[in-house]
N, C-alpha and C positions, 0 to 999 in steps of 0.2 A: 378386475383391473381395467379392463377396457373401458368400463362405465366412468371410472375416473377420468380419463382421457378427455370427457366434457371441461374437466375443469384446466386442462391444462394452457400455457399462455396464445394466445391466438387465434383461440377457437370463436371468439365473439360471440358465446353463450353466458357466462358467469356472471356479467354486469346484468341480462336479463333475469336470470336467476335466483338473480341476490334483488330484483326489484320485485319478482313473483313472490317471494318471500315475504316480502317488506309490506304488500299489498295485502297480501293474507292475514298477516299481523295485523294489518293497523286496521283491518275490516274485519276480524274477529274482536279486537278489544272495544270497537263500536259497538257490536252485538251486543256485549257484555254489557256497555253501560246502559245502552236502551231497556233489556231486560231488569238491571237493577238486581244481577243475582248473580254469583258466581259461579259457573258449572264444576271446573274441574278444578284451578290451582291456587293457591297463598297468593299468585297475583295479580290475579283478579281482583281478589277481595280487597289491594293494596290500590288497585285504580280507580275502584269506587270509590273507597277512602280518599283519593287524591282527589277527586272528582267533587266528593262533596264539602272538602275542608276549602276549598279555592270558590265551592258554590256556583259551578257552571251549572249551566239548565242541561240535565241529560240527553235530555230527546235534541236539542242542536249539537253537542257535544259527538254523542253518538251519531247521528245521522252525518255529522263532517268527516267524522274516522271510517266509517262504512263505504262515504262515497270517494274519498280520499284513497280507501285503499282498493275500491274496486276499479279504479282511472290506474292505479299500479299495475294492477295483474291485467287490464288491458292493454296497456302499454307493454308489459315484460310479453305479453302473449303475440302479440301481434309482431315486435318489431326481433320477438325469440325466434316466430318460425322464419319470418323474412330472412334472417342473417342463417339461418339451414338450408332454406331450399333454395337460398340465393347463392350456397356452393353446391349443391347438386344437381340444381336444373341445366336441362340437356340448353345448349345453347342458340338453338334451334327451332326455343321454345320465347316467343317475347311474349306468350301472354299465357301464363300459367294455368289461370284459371277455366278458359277454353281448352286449353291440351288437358287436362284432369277431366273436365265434363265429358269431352270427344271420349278420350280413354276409356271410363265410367260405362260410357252407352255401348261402345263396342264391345265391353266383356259381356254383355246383356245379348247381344244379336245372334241370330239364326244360325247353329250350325252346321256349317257347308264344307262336305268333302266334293274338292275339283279331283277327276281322274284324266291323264293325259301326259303333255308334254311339249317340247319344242314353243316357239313364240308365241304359238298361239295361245296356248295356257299363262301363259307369263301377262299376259294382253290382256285376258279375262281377268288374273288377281290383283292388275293394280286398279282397276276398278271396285271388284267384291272387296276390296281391305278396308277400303271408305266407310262400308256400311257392317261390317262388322270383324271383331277379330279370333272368333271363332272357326276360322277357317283350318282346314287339314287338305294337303295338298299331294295325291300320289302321284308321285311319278317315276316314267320308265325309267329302267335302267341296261337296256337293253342295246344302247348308242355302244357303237364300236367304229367311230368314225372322229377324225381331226385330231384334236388334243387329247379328248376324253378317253377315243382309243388306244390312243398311245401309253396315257397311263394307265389303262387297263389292262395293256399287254405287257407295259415292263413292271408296274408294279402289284399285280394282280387282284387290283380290286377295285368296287364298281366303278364304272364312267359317272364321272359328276359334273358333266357338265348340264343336261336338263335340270339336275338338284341345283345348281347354281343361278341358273338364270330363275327358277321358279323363287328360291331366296330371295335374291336380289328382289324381285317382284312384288315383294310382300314385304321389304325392309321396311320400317322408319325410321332412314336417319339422312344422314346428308349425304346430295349427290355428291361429293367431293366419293365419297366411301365407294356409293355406287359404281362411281367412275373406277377406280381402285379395282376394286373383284371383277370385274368386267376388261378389264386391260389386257390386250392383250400382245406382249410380247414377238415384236417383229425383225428381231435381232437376237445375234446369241449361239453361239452353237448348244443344240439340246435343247436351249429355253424358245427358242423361234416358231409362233404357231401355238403355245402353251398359254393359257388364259389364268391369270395371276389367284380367281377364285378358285379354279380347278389347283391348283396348286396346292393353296393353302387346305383344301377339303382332302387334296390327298398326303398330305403334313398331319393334318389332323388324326385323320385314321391312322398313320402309321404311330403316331405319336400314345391315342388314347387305344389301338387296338381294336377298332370298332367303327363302321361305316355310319350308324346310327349316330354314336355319341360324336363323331364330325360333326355331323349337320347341325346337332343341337348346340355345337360350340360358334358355328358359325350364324345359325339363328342368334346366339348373344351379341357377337359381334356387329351384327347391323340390325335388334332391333325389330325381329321380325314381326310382323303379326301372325298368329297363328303358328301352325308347322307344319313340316315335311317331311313326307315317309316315302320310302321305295318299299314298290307292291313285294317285294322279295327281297332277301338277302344272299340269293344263289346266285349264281356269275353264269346270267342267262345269254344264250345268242340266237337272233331270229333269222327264219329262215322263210321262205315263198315256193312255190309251186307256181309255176307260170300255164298259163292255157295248152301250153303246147308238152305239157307234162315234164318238160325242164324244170329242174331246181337251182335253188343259189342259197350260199347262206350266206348270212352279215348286213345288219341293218342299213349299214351306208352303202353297200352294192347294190338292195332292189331295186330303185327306181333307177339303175341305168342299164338295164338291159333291156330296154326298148320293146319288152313284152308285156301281154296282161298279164296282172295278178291274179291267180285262182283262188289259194288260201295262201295264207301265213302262219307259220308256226312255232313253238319256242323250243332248244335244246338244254336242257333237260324239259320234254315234253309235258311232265307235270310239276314245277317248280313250287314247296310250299309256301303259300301265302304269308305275308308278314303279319300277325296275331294282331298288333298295335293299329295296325290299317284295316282288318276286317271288323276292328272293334268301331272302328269312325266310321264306316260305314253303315254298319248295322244301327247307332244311335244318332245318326246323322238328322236333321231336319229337310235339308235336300241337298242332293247328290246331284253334281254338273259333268259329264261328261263331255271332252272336248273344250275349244274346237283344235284342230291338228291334224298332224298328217296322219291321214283313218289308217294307214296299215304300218308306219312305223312308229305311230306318237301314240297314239288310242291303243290299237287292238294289241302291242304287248302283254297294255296291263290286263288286259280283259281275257287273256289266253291262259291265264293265273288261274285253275280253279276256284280256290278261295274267292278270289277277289268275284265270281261271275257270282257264286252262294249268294255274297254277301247282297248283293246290288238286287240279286232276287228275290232275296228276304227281308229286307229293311223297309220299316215306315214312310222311308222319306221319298218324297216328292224327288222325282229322276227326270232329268230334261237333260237331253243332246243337243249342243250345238254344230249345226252342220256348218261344214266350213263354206265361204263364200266363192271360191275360186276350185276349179280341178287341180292338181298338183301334176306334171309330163313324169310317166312311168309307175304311178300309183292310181290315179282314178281318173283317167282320161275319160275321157266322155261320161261322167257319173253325174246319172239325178240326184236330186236329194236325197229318194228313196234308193238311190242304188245304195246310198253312203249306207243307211239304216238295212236295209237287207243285208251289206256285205258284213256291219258285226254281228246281228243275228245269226247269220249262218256259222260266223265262228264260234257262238255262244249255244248252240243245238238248241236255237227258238227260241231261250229264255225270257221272261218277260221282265227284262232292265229298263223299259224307257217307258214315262209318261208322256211326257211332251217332246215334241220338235220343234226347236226353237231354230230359224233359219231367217235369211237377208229377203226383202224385198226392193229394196233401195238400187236403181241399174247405176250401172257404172256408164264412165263416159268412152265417147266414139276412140277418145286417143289412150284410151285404158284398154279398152277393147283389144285394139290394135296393137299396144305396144306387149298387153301378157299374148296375145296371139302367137309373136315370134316365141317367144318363147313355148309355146304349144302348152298354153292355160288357158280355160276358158270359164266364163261365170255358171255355177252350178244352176240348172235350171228346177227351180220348184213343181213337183208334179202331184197335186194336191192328194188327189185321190189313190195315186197307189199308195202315198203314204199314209193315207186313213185306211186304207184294204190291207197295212200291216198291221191297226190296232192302236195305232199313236196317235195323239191331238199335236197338231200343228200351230204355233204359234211364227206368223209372220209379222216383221219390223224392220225399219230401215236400222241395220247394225253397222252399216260402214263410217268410217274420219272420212275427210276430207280432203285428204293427203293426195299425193300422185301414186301410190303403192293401194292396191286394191288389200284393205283388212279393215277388221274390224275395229271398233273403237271401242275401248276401254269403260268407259262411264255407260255408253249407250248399252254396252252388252250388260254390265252390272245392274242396269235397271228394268232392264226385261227378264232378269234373273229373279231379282227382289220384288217385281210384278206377279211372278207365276208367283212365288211363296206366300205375296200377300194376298193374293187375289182367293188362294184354298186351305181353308181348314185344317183341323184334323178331327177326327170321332173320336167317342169316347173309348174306343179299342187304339188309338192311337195312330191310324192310318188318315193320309193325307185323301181330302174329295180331290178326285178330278174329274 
């Protein structure tokens, strides 16, 4: 029944259909007289009779009806798919045949799980989406802070706000949309403070029962390239050890106690691993860790046993990006190698990282100055303890040129799909570094 539905009024298929037809006919009865022999029916044999009682010359006879009805089924075919994809194409789209090519190559490209969170991840995949859309994207869920905690607490399940912004990140579709899931709500009693994609992602879970099947409702919704998994499905809360052997628990509380971080920890202390995310790991191409804030955006997911397995045992090519700036309350005065020592130490040494991918690009005297007050400062590269932890370092200027000291979207993408192009892999399947 539905296949009927081609024929019904308005569709602006039938007229093409009926000339596809028409085309095929009258370039099958050419065949027929060219060969001078009937294949299959009574009328056949009734065209050549007509053919020859009127004394046309075959061979022009046939060769006009051949090419007569092959200009048909050109015409039915070409201006058939026009009036289809000329009601399906995304609007967004004025040159079809580029978005199909782009599309095409992207399902071919390298596949890449980013682990992390916060803007900073959001910043590296609208870059990595350019060059391929084989992306998987974990991230924490471990936010118990603004809106996301809020829905966490009254409706008991995960914080979506990192899940949203890394969505969003990865959308293709129009900013109008973008704009839309990112709104957020500055009026209202209840609704004040509440960010309209956090909303609908927590609509969604209660609607379909399921954290998961959210996100992949709202990956339809905008289009996303690739997808998004939280390292866990448990309703984790992180907690620190401060220098002075104080604790605190709650993501958004550490960095305001004015203290060093020692370690950081999750409750439930072994949360198990999401199956689906340690599978993307394991058959990843390269794995991107970072960049983010190292002890509430990064070292969550990494505090996952699962997730540290996987990252130890997989083929792929593993490169950390260290962030460009300290963050007041989490890595104050941190070298690059403090960043890289401080997940090691939470990972008992394991060997997760190939490369260090880090900024060499300064910032200026009024950048300097203005993150100062705020007690940030640029992470200082220290070549060699970082080669005496075992890691190749890879330095580039990664910053925009904005007034906001971060990274830049494309340039990180390309020092990304640098390291990947630049190393092999053996015939056991492990990437050279």
């Amino acid at each position: 029944m539905q296949r009927m539905k081609w024929l019904y009024p308005g569709m602006r298929v039938k007229r093409w259909l009926g000339l596809l037809v028409m085309g095929i006919f009258l370039a099958a009865t050419g065949i027929i007289i060219l060969l001078n022999t009937p294949v299959f029916s009574l009328y056949e044999k009734k065209i050549l009779a007509w053919a020859a009682t009127w004394r046309f010359n075959p061979v022009y006879l046939g060769a006009a009806l051949v090419g007569l009805g092959a200009l048909f089924v050109g015409l039915a075919v070409r201006y058939g798919i026009r009036s289809v994809v000329g009601a399906i194409r995304p609007a967004d789209v004025p040159n079809l045949v580029e978005h199909v090519y782009k599309t095409r190559n992207l399902e071919k490209g390298l596949h890449i799980v980013t682990i992390g969170g916060g803007t900073g991840l959001a910043t590296m995949l609208r870059g990595l989406k350019e060059y391929t859309a084989n992306i998987t994207a974990i991230v924490t869920v471990a936010d118990d802070g603004g809106s996301s905690g809020r829905i966490r607490d009254d409706l008991g399940i995960l914080p979506p706000g990192d899940v949203r912004n890394t969505l969003v990140a990865l959308a293709d579709t129009e900013p109008l949309m973008e704009e839309l899931f990112q709104y957020r709500f500055n009026w209202g009693e209840g609704l004040e403070g509440h960010s309209f994609g956090n909303l609908f992602i927590a609509a969604m879970t209660d609607i379909t029962g399921d954290f998961e099947e959210s996100i992949r409702a709202f990956s339809k919704v905008l289009a996303v390239r690739g997808k998004v998994l939280p390292p866990t499905l448990e309703s984790v809360r992180l907690g620190a050890v401060y220098e002075d052997g104080s604790t605190m628990m709650g993501e958004s509380l550490l960095p305001q106690q004015n203290k060093k971080i020692n370690k950081v920890f999750l409750e439930p202390r072994a949360p198990r691993a999401l199956p689906e995310a340690v599978q993307a790991i394991l058959h990843a191409d390269v794995v991107v860790i970072g960049p983010g804030s190292l002890y509430t955006s990064i070292m969550p997911n990494l505090l996952i046993p699962g997730i540290t397995e996987a990252l130890e045992d997989t083929s792929a090519l593993r490169i950390y990006v260290c962030n460009a700036m300290t963050q007041p309350g989490e890595t104050d005065g941190y070298t690059a190698s403090d960043h890289v020592q401080g997940i090691l130490a939470h990972v008992d040494g394991k060997n997760i990282f190939d490369y260090v991918l880090v900024n060499q690009a300064l910032i200026s005297a009024a950048q300097t100055r203005m993150y100062a007050r705020q007690g940030a400062h640029p992470v200082r590269v220290d070549l060699g303890a970082l080669e005496a932890l075992g890691v190749r370092v890879h330095q580039r200027d990664l910053l925009d040129r904005m007034d906001l000291v971060r990274h830049d979207s494309k340039k990180l993408a390309e020092e990304i799909m640098f390291l990947a192009g630049a190393h092999g892999k053996h015939k056991n399947g492990e990437w050279v570094v």
